[in-house]
N, C-alpha and C positions, 0 to 999 in steps of 0.2 A: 198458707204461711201466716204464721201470728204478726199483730199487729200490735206497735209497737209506740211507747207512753212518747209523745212527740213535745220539744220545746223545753226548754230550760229547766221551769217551775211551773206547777200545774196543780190542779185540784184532784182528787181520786174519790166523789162520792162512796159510803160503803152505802148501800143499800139493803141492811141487815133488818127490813120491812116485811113483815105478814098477807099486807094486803097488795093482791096485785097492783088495785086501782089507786093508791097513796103512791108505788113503788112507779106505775107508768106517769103519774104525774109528775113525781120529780125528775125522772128523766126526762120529760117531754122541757118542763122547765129549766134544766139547766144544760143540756146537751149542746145547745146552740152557744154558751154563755163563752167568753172569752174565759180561758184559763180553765174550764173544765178540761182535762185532758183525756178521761178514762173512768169504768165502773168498777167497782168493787161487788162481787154478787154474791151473798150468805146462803147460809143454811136454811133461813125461813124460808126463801121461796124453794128454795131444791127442796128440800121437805113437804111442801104441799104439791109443786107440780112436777117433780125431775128434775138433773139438770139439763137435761139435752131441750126437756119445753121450756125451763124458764130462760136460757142462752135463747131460744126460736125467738121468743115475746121481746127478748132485750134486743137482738136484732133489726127487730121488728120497729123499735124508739130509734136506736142509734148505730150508728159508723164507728164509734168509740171503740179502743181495745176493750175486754172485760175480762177481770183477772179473778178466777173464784177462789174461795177462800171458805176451805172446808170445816173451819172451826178447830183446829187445825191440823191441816193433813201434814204428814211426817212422823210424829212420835207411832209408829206402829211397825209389824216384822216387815225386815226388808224387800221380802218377797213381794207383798202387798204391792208394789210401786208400778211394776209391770200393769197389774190390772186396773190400778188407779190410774195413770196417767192413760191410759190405753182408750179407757172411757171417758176421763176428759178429752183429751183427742178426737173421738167420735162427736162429742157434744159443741165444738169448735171452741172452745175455750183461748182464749192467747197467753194466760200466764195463769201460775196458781200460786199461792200463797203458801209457804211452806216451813214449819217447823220440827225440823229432822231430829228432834232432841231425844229419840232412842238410841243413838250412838253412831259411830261414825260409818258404821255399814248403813245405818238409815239415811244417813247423807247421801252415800254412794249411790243409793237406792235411789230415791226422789229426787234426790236434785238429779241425778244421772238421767236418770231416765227423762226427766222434762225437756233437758237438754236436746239430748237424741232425736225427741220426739216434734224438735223445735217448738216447743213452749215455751215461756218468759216465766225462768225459775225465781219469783221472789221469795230471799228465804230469810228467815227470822229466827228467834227464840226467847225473845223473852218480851212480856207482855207487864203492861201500866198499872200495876197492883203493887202494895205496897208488900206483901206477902210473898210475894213470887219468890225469892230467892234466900238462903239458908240466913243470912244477914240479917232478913226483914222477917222471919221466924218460918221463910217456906222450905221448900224441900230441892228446890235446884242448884246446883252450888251458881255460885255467885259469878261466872267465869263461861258460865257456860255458852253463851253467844260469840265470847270472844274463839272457845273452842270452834264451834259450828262454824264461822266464819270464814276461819282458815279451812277446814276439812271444803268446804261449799265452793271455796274458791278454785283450789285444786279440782272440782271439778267442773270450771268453767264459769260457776257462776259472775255473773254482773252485776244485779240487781238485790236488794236488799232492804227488809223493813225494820224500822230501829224504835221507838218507845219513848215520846218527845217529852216526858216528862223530868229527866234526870240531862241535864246539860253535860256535866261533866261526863257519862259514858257515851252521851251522843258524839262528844269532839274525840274521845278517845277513837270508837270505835271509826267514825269518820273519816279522821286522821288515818287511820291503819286501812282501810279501804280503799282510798285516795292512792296512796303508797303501794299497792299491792294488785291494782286492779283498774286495767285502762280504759277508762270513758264508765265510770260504775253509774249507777242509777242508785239513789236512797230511796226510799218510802218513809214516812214520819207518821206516825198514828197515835193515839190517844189524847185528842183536844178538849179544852172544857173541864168537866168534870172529871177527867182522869189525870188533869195537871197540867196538860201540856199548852205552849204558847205558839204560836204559829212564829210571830217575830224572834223569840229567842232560840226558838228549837232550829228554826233557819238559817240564824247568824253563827249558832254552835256548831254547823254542820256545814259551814261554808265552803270547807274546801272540796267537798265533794259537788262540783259548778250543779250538777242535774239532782232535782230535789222536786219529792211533790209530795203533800197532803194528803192521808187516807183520813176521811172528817165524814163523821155516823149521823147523830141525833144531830148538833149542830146546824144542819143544811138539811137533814131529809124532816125532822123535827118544826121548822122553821114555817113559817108563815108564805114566807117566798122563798121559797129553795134556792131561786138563782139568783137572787139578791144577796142571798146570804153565803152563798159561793163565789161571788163578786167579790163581796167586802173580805173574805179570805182570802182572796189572789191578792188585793189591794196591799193586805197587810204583809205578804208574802216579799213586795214588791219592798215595801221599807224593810224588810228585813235586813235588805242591803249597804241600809246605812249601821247599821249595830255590827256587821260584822267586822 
């Protein structure tokens, strides 16, 4: 049975690291910390070792849920989903990270199938770039997470990651979450250099009570990893007065 992001507001190291021995250190150092809640595990280490051995080794650190995040799995033929989830399942995975933005049969597809498979479908689409969407000179219309949100929800979805640097689509999309989906879980990503604030992105998203930090270079970057996943929950914690 997947395991599941526990407590109000929480930390989500990503752990998008090369090296195994940097990757088992910061988990060693923040796994114990208050407020860490759970791993985020990239494509660097699946790429060098699998994912069924780098989930063994994370294991091996911690008790924590660990949600992979294929860079991102979803935009591909729907068919795909059966085999993909099929083999995260094999590898224990408890949630994948998922951006269905090939259309609404890829919804069907990935989020469905994580479902079924009792996975923890986090699903997303749109990422902290200022290019991303037809508006900013990219190629995705502008709309298009609001799309996926609804198609994701109809099929069961809970849980969701959202792009902390734009306040105004955080409260929008939020607000619609909140309204549409009981007991939802956010994700908030893109800290630091990609815009986002931990206090504002928090207060902008109030209404959804369950909320946690996917945070990269920030904390795995850091000198003390759990020091500096500390001071993020801290700020996490005032968040609560700005809202």
């Amino acid at each position: 049975m997947a395991k599941l992001l526990e407590g109000a507001m929480g930390i989500v190291p990503a752990l998008d690291i090369d090296s195994h021995e940097q990757l088992e250190f910061v988990v060693r150092e923040t796994s114990k910390r208050e407020g860490v809640a759970g791993y985020k595990l990239g494509l660097t280490s699946v790429m060098r070792f699998g994912l069924k051995e780098s989930m063994r080794r994370l294991r091996d650190l911690t008790d924590l849920p660990i949600l992979y995040d294929h860079q991102k799995a979803g935009p591909d033929m729907p068919d795909m989903a059966v085999k993909y989830t099929a083999m995260c399942k094999d590898a224990d995975v408890d949630g994948l990270i998922l951006f269905p933005v090939a259309g609404p049969t890829a919804v069907d597809g990935f989020v469905g199938e994580a479902i079924r498979a009792n996975i923890v479908a986090v699903v997303g689409g749109e990422i902290p770039v200022p290019d991303y969407g037809v508006s900013g000179g990219g190629y995705m219309l502008d709309d298009a997470l609001d799309r996926i949100l609804v198609r994701a929800v109809a099929n069961k979805a809970d849980h969701f990651v959202l792009p902390a640097h734009d306040l105004g689509k955080i409260g929008r999309w939020s607000t619609w979450i909140a309204a549409n989906v009981t007991s939802p879980v956010v994700l908030l990503t893109g800290f630091g250099a990609l815009g986002g604030s931990i206090e504002t992105s928090f207060a902008a998203s109030a209404v959804c009570p369950r909320r946690f930090a996917i945070v990269g270079r920030l904390i795995t970057g850091a000198t003390s990893p759990g020091d500096a996943a500390a001071r993020m929950y801290q700020q996490m914690q005032a968040s609560k007065a700005l809202a």
